[in-house]
C-alpha positions as CSV (number, residue, x, y, z in Angstrom):
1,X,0.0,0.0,0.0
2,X,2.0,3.5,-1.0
3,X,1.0,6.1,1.3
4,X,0.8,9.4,0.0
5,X,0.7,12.7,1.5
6,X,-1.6,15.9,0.6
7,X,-0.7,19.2,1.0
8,X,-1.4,22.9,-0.2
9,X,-1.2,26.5,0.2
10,X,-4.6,27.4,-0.1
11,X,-5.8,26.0,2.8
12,X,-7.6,22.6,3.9
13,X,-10.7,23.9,3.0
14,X,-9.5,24.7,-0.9
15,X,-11.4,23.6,-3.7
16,X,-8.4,22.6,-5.3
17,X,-7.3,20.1,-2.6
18,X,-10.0,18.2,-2.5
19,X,-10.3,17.8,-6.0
20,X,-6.6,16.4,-5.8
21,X,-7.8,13.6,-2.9
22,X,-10.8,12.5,-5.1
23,X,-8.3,12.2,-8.0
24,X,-5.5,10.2,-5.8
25,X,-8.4,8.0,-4.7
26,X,-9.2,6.8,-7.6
27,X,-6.1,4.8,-7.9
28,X,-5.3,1.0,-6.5
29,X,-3.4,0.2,-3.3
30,X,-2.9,3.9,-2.1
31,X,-3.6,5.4,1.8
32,X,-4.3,9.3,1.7
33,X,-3.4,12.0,4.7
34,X,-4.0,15.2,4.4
35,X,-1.7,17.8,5.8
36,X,-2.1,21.2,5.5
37,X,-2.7,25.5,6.5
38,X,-5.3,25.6,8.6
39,X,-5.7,29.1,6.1
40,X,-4.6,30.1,2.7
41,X,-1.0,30.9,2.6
42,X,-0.5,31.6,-1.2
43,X,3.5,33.6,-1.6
44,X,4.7,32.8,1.5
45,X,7.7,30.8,-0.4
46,X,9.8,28.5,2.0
47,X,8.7,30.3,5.1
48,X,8.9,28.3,8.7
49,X,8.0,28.9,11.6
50,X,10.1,29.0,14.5
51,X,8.7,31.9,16.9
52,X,5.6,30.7,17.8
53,X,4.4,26.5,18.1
54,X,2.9,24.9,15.6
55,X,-0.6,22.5,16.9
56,X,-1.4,20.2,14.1
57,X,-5.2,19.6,14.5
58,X,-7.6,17.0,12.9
59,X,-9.6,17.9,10.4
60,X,-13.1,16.5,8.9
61,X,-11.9,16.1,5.1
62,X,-16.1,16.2,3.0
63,X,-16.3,12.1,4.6
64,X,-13.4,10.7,1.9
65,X,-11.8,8.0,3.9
66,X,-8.3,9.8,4.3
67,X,-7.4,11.3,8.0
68,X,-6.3,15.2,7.5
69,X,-5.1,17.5,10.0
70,X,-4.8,21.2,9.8
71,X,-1.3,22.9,10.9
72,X,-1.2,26.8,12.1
73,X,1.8,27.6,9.3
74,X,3.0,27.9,6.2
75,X,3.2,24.9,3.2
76,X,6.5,23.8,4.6
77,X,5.2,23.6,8.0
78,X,2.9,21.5,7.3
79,X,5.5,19.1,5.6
80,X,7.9,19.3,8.5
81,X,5.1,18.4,10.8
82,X,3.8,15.6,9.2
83,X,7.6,14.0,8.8
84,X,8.5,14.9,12.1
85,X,5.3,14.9,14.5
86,X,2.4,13.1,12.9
87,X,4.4,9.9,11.1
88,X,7.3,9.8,13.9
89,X,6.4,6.5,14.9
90,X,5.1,5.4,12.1
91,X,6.1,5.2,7.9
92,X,7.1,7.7,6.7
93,X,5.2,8.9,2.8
94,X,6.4,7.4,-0.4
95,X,5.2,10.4,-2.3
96,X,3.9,14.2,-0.9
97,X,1.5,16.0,-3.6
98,X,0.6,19.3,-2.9
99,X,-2.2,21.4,-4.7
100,X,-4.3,21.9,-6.9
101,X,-3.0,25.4,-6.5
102,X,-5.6,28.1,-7.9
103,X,-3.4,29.5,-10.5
104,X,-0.4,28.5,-12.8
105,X,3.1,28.6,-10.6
106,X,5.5,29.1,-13.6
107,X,9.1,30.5,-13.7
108,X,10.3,31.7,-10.9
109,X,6.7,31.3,-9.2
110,X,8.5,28.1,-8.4
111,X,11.0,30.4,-5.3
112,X,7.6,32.4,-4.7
113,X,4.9,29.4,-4.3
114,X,4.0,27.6,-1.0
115,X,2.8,24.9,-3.3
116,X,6.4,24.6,-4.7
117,X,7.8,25.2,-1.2
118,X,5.6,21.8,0.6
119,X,7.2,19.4,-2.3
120,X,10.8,20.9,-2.0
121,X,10.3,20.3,1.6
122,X,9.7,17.1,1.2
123,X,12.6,16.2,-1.2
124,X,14.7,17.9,1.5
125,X,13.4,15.4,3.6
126,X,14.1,12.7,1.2
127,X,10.4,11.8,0.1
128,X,9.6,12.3,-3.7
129,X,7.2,15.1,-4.5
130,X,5.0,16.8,-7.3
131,X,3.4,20.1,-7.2
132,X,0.6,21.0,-8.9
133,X,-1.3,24.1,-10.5
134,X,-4.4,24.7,-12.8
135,X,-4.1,28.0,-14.9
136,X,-8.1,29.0,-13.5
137,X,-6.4,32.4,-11.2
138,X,-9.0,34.6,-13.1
139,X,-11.8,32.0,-12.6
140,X,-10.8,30.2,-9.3
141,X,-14.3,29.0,-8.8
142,X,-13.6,26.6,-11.7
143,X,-11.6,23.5,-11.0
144,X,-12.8,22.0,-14.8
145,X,-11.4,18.8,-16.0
146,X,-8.4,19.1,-14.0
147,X,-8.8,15.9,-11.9
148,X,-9.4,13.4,-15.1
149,X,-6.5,15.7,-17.0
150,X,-3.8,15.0,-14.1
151,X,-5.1,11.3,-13.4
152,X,-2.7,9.5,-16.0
153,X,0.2,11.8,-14.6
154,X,-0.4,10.9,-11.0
155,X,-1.3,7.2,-12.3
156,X,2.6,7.6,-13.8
157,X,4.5,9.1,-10.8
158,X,2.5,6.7,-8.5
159,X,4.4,4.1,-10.3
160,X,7.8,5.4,-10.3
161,X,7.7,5.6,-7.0
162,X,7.0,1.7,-6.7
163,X,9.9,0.8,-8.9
164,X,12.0,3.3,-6.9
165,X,12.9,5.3,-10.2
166,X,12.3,8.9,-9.1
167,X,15.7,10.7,-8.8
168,X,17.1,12.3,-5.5
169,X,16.7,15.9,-4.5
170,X,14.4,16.9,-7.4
171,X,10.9,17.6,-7.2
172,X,7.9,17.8,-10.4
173,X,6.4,20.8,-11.4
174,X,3.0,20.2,-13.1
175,X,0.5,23.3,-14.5
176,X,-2.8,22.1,-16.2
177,X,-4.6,24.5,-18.5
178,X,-7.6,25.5,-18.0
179,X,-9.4,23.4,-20.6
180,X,-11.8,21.0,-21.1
181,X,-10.0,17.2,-21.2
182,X,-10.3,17.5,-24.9
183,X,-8.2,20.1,-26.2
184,X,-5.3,19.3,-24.1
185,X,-2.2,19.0,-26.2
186,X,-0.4,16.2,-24.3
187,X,1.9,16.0,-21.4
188,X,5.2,17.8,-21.9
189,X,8.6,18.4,-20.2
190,X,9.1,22.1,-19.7
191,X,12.0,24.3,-18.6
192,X,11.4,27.4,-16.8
193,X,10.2,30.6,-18.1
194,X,11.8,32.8,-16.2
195,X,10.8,36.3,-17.6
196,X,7.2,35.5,-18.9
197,X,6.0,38.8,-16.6
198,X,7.1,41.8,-15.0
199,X,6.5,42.9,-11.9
200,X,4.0,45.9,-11.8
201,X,3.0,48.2,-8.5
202,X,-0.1,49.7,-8.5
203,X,-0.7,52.9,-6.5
204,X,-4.6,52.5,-4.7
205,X,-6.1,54.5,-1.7
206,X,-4.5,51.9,0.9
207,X,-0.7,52.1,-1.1
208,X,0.7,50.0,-3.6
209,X,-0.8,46.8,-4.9
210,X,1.6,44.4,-6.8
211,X,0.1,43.2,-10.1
212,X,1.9,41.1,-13.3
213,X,1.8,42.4,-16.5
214,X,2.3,39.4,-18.7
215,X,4.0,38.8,-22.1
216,X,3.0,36.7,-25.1
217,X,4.1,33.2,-25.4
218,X,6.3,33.9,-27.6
219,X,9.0,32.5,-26.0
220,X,11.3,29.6,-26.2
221,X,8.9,26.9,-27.4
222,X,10.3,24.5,-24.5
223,X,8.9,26.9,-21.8
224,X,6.8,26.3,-19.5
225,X,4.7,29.7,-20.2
226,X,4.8,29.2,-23.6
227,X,3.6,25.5,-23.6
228,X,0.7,25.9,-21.2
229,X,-0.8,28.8,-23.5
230,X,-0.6,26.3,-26.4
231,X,-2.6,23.4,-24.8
232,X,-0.2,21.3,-23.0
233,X,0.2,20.4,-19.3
234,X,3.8,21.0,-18.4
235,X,6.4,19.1,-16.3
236,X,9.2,20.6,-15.3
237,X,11.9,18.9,-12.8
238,X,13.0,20.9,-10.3
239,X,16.3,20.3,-8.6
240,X,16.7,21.2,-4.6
241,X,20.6,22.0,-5.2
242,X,21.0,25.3,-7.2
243,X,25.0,25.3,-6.9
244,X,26.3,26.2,-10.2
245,X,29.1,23.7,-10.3
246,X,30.8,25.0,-13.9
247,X,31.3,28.3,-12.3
248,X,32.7,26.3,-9.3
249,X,35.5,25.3,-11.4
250,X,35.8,28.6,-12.5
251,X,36.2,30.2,-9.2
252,X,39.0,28.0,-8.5
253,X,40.9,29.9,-10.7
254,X,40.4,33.0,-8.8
255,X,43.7,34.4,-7.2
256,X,41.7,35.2,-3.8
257,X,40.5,31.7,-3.9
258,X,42.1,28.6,-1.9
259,X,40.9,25.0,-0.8
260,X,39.0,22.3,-2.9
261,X,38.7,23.1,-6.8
262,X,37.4,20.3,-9.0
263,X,40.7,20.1,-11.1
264,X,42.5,19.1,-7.3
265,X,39.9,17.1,-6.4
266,X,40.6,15.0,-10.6
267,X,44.2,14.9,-9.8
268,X,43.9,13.3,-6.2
269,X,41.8,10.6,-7.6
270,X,44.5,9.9,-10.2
């Protein structure tokens, strides 16, 4: 039986979340927990928290047969609490998912997301993970096709996770148009478009409200931005360890610079 965990950034009580539970349960030999904010906690990133306690609580989950608590904190909480508090004595997940998120988290929504942040936490903590977002922001009442569209994909990492074939220290980035089942493209790996929108304040009566101002998908055609405009739900792998190791070598070079280089490191092994 692979036990999966559930978690989110917009809340317990999220549309999306739910949506994602009825999806997972549709699959054989699988045990669902739910873990996540007790409210919505959209942008907080990779936030902890570390000044105040944390009281995971259970939570009635619409009478699906999964048990589901509700944590005082951010995404990452919520991950950190399961591992630590509410599975110490027990097994650990084989896989974490956490959405649907209301909204596409593409390009560098991936340092900005909570979504994001509960799967890296979980890869940080050694349990594969997928995060996943529907492109519905400007109609978050409507959740679609999204379930049967993601189904195969789940179905997919569900089984990589049997065979043990999910890689270390990377978790999957998934967006889902918002479309009906029928026009959707295919499933397709995706880099990350990083400059797809520009950040844009807005002066109001309370102060300044930041806003996107987006740019056509015109793009590199590998893109995630640019392949969820055309139809496709993108995957994009997302690795934990953002060391850039060419310029590692590089550095070494450096006259200020001393210690391990990867040239030293070549020569000791010969």
């Amino acid at each position: 039986m692979l036990r999966i965990l559930v978690s989110n950034d917009d809340g317990i009580n999220a549309r999306g979340i739910r949506l994602l539970v009825e999806t997972i349960l549709t699959l054989p030999e699988v045990e669902v927990f739910v873990v996540a904010p007790a409210d919505e906690k959209s942008g907080v990133g990779h936030s902890i928290t570390y000044r105040s306690a944390l009281s995971p609580t259970p939570h009635p989950f619409y009478g699906l047969p999964v048990q589901a608590w509700q944590v005082n904190g951010t995404p990452a909480d919520c991950i950190k609490s399961a591992y630590h508090l509410l599975f110490a004595d027990q097994k650990k997940p084989d896989l974490v998912l956490s959405g649907i998120n209301v909204g596409n988290n593409l390009g560098r929504d991936v340092y900005y997301s909570g979504t994001c942040s509960a799967a890296r936490e979980a890869v940080i903590l050694g349990i594969p993970a997928v995060a996943l977002s529907y492109d519905n922001f400007f109609h978050q009442a409507e959740f679609g096709e999204a379930g049967a569209i993601v189904q195969p994909l789940l179905q997919h990492f569900v089984e990589q996770v049997k065979q043990h074939q999910l890689p270390l220290e990377v978790f999957w980035n998934v967006n889902i148009p918002h479309r009906k089942r029928s026009e959707i493209k295919g499933y397709a790996p995706a880099i990350l478009s990083l400059y797809h929108y520009e950040d844009l304040y807005q002066r109001e009566a309370e102060g300044y409200w930041l806003r996107r101002q987006y740019k056509d998908a015109d793009g590199d055609e590998r893109d995630d931005y640019h392949l969820l405009t055309n139809g496709y739900v993108t995957v994009t792998p997302i690795h934990i360890d953002s060391t850039d190791r060419r310029l590692l070598d590089e550095m070494a070079r450096w006259p200020l610079m001393t210690g391990w280089s990867g040239e030293e490191k070549e020569e000791k092994k010969g």
